[in-house]
N, CA, C and O atoms as a Tripos MOL2 file, in Angstrom:
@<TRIPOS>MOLECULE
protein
  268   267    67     0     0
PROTEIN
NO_CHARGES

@<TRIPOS>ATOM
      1 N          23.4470  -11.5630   16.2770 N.3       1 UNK1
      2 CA         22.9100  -11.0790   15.0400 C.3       1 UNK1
      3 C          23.9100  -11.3690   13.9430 C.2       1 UNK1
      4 O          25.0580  -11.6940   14.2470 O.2       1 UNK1
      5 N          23.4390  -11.2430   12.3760 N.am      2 UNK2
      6 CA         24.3330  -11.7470   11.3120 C.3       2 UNK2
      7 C          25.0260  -10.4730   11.1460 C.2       2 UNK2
      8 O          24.5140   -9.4040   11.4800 O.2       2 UNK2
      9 N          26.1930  -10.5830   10.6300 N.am      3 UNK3
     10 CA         26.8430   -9.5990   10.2950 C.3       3 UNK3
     11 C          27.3190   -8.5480   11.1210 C.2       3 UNK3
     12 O          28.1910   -8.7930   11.9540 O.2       3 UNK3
     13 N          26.9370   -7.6130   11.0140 N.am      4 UNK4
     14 CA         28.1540   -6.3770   12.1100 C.3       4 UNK4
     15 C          26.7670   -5.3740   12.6110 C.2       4 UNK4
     16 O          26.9720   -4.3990   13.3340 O.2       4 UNK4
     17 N          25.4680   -5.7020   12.1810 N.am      5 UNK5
     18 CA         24.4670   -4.8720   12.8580 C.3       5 UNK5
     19 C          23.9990   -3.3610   12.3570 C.2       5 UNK5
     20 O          22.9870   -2.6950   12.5740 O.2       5 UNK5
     21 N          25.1830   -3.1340   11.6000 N.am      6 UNK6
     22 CA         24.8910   -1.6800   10.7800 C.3       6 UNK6
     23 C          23.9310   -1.9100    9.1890 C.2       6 UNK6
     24 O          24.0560   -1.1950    8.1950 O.2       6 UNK6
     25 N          23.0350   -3.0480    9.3240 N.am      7 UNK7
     26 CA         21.6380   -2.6940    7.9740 C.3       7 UNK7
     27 C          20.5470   -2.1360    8.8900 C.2       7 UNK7
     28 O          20.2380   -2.4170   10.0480 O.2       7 UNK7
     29 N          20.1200   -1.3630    8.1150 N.am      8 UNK8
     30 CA         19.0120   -0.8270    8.5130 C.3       8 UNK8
     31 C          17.7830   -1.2430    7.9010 C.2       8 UNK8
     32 O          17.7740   -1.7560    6.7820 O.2       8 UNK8
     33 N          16.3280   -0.9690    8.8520 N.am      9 UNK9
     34 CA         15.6380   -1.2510    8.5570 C.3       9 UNK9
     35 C          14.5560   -0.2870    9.0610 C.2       9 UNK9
     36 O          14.9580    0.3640   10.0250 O.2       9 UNK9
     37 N          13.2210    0.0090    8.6650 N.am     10 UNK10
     38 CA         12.2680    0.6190    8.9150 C.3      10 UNK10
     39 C          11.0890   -0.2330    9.6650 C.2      10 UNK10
     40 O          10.5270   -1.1910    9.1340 O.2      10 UNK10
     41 N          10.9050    0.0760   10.4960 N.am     11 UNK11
     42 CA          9.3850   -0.5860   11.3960 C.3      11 UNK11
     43 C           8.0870    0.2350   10.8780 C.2      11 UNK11
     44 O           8.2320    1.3420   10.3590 O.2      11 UNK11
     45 N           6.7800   -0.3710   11.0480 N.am     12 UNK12
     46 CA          6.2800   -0.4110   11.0990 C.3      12 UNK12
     47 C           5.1200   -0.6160   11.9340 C.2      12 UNK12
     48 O           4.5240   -1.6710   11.7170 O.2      12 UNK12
     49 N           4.7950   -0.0910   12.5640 N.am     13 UNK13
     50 CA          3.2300   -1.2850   13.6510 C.3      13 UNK13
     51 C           2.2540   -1.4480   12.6280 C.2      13 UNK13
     52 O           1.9880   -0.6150   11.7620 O.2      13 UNK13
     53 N           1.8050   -2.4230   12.7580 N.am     14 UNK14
     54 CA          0.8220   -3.4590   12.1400 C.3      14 UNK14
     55 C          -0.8530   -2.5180   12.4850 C.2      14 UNK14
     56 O          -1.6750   -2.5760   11.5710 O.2      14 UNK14
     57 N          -1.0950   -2.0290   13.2690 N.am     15 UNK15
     58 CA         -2.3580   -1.1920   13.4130 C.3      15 UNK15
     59 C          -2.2670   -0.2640   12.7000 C.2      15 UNK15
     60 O          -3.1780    0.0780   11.9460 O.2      15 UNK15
     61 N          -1.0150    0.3990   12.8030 N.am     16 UNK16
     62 CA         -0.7530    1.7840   11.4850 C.3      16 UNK16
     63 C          -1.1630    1.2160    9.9740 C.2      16 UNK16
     64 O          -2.1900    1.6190    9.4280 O.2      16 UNK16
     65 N          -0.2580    0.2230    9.3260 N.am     17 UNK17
     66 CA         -0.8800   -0.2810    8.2900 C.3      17 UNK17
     67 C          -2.0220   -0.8480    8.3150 C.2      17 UNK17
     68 O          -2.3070   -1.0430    7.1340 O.2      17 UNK17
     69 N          -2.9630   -1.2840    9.0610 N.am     18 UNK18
     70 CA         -4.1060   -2.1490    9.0440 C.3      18 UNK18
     71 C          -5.1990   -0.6480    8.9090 C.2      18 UNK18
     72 O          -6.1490   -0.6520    8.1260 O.2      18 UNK18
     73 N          -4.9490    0.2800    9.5860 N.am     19 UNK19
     74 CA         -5.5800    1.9550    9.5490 C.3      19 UNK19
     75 C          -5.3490    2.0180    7.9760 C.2      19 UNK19
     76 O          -6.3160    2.0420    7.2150 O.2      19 UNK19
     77 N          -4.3610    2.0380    7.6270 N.am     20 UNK20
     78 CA         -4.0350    3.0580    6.2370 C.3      20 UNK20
     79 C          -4.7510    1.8870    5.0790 C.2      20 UNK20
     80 O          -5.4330    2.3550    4.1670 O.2      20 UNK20
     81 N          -4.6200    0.8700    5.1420 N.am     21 UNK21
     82 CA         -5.2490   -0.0920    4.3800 C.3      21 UNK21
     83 C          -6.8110   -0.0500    4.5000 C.2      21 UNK21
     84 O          -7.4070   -0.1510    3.4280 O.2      21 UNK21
     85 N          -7.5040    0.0720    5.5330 N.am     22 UNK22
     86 CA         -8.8870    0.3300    5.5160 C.3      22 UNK22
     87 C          -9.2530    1.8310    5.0240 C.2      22 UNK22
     88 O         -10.3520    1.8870    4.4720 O.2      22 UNK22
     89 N          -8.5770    3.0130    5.1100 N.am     23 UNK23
     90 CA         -8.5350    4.1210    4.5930 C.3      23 UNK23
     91 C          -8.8710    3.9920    2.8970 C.2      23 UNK23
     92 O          -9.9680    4.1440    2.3590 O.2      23 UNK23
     93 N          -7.7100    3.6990    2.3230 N.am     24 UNK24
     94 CA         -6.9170    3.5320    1.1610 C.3      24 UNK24
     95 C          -8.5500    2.4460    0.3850 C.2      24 UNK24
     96 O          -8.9630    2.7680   -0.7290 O.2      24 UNK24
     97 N          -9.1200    1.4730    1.0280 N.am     25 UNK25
     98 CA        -10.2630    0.4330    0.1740 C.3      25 UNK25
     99 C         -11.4210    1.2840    0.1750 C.2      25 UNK25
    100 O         -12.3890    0.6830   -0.2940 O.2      25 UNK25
    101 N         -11.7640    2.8490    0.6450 N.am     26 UNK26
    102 CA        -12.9210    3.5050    0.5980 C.3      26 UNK26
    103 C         -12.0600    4.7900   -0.6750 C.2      26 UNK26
    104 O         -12.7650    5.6610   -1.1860 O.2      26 UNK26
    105 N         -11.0600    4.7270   -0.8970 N.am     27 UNK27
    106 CA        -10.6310    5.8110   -1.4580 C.3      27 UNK27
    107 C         -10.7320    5.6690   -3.0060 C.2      27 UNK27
    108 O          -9.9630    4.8230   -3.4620 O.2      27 UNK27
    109 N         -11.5210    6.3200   -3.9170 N.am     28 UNK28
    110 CA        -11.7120    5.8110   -5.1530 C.3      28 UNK28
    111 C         -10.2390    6.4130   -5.8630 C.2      28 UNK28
    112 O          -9.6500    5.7420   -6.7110 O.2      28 UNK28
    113 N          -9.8110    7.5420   -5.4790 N.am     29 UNK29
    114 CA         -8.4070    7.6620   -6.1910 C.3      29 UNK29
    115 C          -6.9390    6.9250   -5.9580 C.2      29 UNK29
    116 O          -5.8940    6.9980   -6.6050 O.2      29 UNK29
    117 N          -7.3120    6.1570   -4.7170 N.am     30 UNK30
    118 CA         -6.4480    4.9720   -4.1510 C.3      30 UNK30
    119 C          -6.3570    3.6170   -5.6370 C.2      30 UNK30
    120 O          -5.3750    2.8820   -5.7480 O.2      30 UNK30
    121 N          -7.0560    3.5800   -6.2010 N.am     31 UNK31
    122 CA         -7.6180    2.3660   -6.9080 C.3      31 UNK31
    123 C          -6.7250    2.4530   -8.3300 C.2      31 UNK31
    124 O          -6.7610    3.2810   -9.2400 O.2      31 UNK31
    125 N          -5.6680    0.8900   -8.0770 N.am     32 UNK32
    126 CA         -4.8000    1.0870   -9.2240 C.3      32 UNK32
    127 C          -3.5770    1.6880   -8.8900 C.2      32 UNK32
    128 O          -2.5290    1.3870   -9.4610 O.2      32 UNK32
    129 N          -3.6350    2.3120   -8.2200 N.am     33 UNK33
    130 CA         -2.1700    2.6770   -7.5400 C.3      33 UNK33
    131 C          -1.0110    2.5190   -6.6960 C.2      33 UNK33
    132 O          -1.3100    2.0380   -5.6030 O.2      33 UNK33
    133 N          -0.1630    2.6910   -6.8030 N.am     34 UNK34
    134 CA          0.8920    2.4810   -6.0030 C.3      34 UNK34
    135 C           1.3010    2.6020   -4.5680 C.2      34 UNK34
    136 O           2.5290    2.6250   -4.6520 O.2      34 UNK34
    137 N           0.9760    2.6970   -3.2390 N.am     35 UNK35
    138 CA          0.7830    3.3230   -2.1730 C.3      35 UNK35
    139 C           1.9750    2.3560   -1.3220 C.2      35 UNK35
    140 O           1.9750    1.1510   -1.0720 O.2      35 UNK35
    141 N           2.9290    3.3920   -1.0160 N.am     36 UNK36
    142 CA          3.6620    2.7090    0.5960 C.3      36 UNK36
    143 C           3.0320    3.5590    1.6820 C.2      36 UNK36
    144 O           2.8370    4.7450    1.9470 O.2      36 UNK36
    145 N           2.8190    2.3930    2.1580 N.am     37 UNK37
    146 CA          2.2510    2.7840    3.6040 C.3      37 UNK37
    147 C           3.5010    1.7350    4.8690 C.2      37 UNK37
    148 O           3.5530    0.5400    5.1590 O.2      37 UNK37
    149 N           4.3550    3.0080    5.3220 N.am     38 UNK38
    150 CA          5.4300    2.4990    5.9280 C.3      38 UNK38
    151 C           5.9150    3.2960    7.1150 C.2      38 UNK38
    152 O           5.2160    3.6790    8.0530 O.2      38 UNK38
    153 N           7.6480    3.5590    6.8880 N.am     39 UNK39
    154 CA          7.6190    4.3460    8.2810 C.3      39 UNK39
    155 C           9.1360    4.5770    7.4590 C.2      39 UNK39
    156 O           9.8740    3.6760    7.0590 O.2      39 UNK39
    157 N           9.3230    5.8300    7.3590 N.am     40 UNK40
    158 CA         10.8530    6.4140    6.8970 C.3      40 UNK40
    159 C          11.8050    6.1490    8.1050 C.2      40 UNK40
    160 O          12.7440    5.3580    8.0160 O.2      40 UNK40
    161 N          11.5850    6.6810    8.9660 N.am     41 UNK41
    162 CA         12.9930    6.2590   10.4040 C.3      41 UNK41
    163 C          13.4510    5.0620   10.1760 C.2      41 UNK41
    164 O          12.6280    4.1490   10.1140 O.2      41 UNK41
    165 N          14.7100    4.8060   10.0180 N.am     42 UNK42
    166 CA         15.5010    3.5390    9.7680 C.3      42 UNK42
    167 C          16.1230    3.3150   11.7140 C.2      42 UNK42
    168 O          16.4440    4.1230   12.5850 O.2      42 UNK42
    169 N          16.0650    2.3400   11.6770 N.am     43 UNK43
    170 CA         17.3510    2.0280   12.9800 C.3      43 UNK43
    171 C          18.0860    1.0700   12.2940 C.2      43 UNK43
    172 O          17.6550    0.4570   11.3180 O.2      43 UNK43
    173 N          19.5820    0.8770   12.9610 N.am     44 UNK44
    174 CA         20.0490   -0.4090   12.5130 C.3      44 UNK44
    175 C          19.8060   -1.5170   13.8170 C.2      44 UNK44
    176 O          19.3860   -1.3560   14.9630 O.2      44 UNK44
    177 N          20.2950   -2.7500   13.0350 N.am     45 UNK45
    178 CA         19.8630   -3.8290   13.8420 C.3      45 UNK45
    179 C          20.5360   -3.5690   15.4900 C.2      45 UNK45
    180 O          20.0000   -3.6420   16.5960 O.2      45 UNK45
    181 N          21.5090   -3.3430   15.1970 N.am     46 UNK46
    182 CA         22.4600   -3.3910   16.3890 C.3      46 UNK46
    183 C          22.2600   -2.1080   17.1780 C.2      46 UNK46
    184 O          23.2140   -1.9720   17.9450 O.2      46 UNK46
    185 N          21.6640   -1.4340   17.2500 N.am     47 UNK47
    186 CA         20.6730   -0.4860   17.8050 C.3      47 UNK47
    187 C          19.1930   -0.8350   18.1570 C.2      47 UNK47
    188 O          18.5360   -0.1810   18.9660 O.2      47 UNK47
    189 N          18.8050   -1.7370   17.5940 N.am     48 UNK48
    190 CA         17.2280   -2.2140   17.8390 C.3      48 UNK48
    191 C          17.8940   -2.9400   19.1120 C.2      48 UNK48
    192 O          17.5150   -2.6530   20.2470 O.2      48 UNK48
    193 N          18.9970   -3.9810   18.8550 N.am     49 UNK49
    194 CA         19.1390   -4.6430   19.5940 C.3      49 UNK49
    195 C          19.2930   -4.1640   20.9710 C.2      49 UNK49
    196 O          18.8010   -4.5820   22.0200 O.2      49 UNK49
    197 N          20.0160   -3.2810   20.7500 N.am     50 UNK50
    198 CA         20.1930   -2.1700   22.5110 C.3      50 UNK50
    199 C          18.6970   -1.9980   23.1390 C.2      50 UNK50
    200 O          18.2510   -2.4020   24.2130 O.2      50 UNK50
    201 N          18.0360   -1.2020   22.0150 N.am     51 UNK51
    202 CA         17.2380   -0.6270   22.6160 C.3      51 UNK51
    203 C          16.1410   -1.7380   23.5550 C.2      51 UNK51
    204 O          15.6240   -1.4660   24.6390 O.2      51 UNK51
    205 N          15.9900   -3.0130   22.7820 N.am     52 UNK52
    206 CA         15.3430   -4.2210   23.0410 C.3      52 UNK52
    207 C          16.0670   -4.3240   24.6350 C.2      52 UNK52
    208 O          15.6640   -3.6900   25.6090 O.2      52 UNK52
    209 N          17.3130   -5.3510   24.6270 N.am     53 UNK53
    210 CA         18.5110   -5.0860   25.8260 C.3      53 UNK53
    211 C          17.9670   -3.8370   26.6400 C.2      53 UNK53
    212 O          17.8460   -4.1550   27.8230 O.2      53 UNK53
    213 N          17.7670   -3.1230   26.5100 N.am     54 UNK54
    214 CA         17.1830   -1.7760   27.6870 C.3      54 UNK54
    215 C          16.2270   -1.8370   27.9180 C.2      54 UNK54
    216 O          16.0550   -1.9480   29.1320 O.2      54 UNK54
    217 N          15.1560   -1.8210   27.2130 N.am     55 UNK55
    218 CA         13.8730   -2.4420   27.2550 C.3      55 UNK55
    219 C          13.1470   -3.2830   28.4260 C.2      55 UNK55
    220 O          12.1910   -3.0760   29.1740 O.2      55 UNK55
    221 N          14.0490   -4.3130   28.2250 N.am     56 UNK56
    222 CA         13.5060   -5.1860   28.6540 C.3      56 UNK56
    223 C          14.7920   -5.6930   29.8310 C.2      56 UNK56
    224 O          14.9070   -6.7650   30.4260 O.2      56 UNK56
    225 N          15.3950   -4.8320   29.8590 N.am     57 UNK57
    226 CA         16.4970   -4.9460   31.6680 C.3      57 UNK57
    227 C          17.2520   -6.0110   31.4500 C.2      57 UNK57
    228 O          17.9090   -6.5440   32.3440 O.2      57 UNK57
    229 N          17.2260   -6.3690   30.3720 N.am     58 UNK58
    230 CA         18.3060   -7.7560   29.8360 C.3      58 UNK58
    231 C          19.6270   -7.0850   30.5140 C.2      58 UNK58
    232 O          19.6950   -5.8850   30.7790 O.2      58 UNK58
    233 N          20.7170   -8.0700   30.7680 N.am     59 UNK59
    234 CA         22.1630   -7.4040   30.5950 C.3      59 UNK59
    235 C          22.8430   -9.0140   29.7170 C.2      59 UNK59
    236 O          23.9120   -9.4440   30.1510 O.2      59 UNK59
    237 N          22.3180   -9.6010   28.8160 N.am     60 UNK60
    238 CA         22.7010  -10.3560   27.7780 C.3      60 UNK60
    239 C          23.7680   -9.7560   26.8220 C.2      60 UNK60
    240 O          23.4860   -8.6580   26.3430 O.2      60 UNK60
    241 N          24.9210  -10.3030   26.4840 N.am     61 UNK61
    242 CA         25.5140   -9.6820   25.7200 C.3      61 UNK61
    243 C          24.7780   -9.8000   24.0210 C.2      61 UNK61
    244 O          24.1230  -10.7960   23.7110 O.2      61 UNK61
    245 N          25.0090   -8.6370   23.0370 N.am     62 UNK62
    246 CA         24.8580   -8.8650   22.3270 C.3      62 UNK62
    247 C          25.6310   -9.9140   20.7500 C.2      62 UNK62
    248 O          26.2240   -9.0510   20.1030 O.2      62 UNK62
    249 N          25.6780  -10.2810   20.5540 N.am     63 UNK63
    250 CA         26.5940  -11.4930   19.9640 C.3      63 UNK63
    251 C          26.7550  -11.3340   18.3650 C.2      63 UNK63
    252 O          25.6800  -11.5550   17.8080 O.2      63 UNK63
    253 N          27.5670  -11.0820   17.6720 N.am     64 UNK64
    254 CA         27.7070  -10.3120   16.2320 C.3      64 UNK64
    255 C          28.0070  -12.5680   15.5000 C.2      64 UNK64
    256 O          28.7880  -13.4080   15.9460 O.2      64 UNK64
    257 N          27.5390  -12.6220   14.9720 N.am     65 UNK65
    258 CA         27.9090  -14.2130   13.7970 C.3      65 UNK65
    259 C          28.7580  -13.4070   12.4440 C.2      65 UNK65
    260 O          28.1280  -12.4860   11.9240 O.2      65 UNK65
    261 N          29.6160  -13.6030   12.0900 N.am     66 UNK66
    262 CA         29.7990  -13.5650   10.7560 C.3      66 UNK66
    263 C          29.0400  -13.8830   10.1540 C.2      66 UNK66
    264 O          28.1600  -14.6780   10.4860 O.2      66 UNK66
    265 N          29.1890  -13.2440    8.8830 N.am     67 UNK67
    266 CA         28.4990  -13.9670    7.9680 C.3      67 UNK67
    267 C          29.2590  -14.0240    6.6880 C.2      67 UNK67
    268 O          28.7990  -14.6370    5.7240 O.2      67 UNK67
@<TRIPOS>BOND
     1     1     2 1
     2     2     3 1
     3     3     4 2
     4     3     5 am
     5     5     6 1
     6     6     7 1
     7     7     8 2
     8     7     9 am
     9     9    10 1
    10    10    11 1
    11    11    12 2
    12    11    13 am
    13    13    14 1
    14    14    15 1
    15    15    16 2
    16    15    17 am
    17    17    18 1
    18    18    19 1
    19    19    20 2
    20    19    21 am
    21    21    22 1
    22    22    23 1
    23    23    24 2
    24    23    25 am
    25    25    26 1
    26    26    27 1
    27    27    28 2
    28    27    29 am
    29    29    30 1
    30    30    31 1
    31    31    32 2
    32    31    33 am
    33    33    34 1
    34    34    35 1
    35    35    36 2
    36    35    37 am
    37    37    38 1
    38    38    39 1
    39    39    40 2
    40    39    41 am
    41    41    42 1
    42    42    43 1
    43    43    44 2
    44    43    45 am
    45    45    46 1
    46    46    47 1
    47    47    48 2
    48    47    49 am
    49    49    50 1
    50    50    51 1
    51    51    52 2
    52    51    53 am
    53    53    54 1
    54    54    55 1
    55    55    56 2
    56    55    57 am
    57    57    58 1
    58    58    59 1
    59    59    60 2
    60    59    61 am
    61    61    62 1
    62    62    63 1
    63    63    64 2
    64    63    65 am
    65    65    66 1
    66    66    67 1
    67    67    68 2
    68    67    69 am
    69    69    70 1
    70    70    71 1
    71    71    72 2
    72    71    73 am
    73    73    74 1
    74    74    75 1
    75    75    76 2
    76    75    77 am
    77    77    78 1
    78    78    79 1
    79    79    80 2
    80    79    81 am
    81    81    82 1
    82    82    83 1
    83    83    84 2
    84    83    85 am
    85    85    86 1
    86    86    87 1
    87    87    88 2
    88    87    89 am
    89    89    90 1
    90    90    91 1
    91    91    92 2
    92    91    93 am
    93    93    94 1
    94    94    95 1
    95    95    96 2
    96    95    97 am
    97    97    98 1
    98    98    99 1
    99    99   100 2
   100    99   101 am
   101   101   102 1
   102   102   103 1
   103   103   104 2
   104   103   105 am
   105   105   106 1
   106   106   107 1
   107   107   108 2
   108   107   109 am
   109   109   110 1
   110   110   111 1
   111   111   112 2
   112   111   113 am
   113   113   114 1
   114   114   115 1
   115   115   116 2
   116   115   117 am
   117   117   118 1
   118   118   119 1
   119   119   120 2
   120   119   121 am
   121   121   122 1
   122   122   123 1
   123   123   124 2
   124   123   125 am
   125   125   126 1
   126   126   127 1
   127   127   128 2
   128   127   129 am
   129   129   130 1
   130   130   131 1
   131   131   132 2
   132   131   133 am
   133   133   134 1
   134   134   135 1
   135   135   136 2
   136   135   137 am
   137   137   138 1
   138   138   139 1
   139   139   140 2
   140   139   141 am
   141   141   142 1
   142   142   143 1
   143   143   144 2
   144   143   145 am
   145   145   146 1
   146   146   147 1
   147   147   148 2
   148   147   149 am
   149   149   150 1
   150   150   151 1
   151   151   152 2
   152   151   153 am
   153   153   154 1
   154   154   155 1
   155   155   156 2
   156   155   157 am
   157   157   158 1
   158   158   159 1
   159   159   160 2
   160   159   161 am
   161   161   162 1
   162   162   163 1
   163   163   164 2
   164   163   165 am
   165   165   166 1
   166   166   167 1
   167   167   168 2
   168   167   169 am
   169   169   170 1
   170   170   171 1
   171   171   172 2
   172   171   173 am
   173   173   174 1
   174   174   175 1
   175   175   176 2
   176   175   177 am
   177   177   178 1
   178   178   179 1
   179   179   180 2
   180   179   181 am
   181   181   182 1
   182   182   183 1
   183   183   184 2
   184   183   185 am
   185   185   186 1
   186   186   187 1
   187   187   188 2
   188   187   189 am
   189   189   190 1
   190   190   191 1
   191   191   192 2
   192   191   193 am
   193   193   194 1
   194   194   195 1
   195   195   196 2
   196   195   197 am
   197   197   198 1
   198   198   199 1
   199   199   200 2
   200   199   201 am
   201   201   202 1
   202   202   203 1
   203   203   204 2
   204   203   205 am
   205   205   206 1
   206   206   207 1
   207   207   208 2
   208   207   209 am
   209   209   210 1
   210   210   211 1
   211   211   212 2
   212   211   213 am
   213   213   214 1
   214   214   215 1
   215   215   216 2
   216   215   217 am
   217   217   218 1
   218   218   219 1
   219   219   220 2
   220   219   221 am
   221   221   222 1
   222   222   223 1
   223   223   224 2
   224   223   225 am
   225   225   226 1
   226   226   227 1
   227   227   228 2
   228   227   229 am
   229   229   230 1
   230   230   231 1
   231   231   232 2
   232   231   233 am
   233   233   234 1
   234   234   235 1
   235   235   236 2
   236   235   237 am
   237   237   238 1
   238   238   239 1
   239   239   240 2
   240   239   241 am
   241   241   242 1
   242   242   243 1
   243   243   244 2
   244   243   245 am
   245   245   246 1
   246   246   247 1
   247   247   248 2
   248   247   249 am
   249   249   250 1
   250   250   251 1
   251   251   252 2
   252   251   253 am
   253   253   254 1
   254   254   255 1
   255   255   256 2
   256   255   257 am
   257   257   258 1
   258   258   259 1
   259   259   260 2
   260   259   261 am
   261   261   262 1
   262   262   263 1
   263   263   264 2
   264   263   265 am
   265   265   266 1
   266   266   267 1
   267   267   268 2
@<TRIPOS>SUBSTRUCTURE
     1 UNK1         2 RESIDUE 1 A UNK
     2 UNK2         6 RESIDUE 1 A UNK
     3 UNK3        10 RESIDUE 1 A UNK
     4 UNK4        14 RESIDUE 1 A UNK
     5 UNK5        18 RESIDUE 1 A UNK
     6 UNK6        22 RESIDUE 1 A UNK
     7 UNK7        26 RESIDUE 1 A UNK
     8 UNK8        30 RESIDUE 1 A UNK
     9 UNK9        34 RESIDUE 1 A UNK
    10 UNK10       38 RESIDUE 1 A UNK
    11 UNK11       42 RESIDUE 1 A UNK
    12 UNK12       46 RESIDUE 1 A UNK
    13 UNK13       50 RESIDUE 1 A UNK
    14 UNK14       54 RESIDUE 1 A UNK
    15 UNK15       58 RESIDUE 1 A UNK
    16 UNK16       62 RESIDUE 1 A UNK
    17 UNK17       66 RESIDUE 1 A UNK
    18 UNK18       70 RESIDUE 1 A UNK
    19 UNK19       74 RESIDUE 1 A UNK
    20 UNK20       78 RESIDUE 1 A UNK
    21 UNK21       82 RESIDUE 1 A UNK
    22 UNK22       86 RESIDUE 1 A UNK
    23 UNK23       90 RESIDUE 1 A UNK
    24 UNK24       94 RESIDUE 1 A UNK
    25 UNK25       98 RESIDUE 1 A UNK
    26 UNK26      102 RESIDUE 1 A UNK
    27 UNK27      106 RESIDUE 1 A UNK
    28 UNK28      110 RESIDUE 1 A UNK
    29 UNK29      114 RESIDUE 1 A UNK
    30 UNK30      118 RESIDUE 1 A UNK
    31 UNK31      122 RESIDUE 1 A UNK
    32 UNK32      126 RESIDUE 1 A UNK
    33 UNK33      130 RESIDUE 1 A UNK
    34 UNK34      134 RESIDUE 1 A UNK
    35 UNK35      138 RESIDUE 1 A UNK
    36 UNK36      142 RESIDUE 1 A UNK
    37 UNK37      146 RESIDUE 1 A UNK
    38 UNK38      150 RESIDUE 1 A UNK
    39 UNK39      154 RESIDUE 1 A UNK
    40 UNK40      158 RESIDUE 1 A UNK
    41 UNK41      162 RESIDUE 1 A UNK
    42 UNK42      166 RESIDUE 1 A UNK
    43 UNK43      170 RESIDUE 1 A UNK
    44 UNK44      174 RESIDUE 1 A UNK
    45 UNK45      178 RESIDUE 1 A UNK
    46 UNK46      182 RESIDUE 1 A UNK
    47 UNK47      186 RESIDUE 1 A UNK
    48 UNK48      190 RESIDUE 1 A UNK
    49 UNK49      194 RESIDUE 1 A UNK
    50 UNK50      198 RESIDUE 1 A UNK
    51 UNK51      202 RESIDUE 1 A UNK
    52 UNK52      206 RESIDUE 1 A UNK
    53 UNK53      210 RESIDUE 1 A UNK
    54 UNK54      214 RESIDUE 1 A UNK
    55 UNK55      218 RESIDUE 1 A UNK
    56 UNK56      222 RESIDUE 1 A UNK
    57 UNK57      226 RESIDUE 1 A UNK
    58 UNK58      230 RESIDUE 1 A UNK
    59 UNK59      234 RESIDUE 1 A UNK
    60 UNK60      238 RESIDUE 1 A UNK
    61 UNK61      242 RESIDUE 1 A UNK
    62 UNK62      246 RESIDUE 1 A UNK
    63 UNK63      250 RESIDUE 1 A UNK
    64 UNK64      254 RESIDUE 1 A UNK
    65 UNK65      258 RESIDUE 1 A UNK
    66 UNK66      262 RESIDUE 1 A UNK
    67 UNK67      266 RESIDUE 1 A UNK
């Protein structure tokens, strides 16, 4: 991974937004507005990466690139 693994980022699943987006096109007070439709829990990369590595029974090391 680039850098040292500590940015964070927020996930999403793609069915959650694809739900809230079909919600949100019947909603007349939706219209014109601003709406995140997301996910507050951050992980950092280098934690996704573990959890992936566990996941999936890897014993791959994880590999930091400068950047």
């Amino acid at each position: 991974m680039f850098g040292d693994g500590n940015q964070q980022r927020a996930f999403t699943h793609v069915s959650d937004v694809v739900g809230a987006l079909l919600k949100l096109v019947v909603e007349p007070q939706s219209h014109r507005q601003v709406i995140n439709v997301g996910n507050v829990q951050e992980i950092t990369i280098y934690k996704l990466a573990e959890r992936v590595r566990e996941l999936s029974g890897s014993s791959s090391p994880i590999k930091l690139i400068p950047v």
